[in-house]
N, C-alpha and C positions, 0 to 999 in steps of 0.2 A: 580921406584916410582917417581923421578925427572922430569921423562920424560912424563908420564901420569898427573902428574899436570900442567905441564909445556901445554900440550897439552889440560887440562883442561882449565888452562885463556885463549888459543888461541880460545877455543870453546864459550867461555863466550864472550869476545870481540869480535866474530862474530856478536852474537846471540845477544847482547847489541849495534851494529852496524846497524843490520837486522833490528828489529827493531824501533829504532831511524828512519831509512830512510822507513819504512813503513808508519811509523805516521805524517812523514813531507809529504810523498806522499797521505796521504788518509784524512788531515784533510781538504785538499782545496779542495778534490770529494764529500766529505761528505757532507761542507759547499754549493758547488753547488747545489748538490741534494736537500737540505731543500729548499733552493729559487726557486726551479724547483716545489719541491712539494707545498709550499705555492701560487705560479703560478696557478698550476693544480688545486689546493683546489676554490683561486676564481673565477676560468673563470667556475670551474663546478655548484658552486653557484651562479654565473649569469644568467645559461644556466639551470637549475631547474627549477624555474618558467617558465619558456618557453615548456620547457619536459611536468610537471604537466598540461599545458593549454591541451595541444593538446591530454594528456593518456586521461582527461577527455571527451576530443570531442571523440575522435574514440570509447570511453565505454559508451559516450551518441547515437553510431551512431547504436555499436553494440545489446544494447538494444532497439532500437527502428525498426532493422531488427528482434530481438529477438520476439518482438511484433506482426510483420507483418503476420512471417514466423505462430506462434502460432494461427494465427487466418483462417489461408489457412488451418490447418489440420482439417479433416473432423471431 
């Protein structure tokens, strides 16, 4: 029984070791990641109005071929 607790706190201060050094190693990835995604967030809201210009031209083009094409059938 000595021996199975004894092996219990060796299991515990691994697992309380593990971890400790997971969370020193993943709050500075995780930290990056958000300034990465904050990044991504406004260069895509820059690049939105630019996208919206042009969906509207090629759906102003494609109905106006839509037009053409309707007036060519007999």
């Amino acid at each position: 029984m000595q021996e199975l607790r004894g092996k219990l706190t060796e299991l515990r201060g691994e697992l309380e070791s593990f971890s400790t050094g997971v969370v020193t190693r993943v709050k500075p990835i995780r930290s990056e990641i958000e300034t990465l995604t904050g990044k991504l967030e406004s260069a895509l809201a820059t690049l939105r109005p630019e996208v919206e210009k042009v969906g509207g031209e090629l759906s102003r083009k494609i109905d106006a071929l839509d037009a053409e094409l309707a007036k060519m059938e007999p």
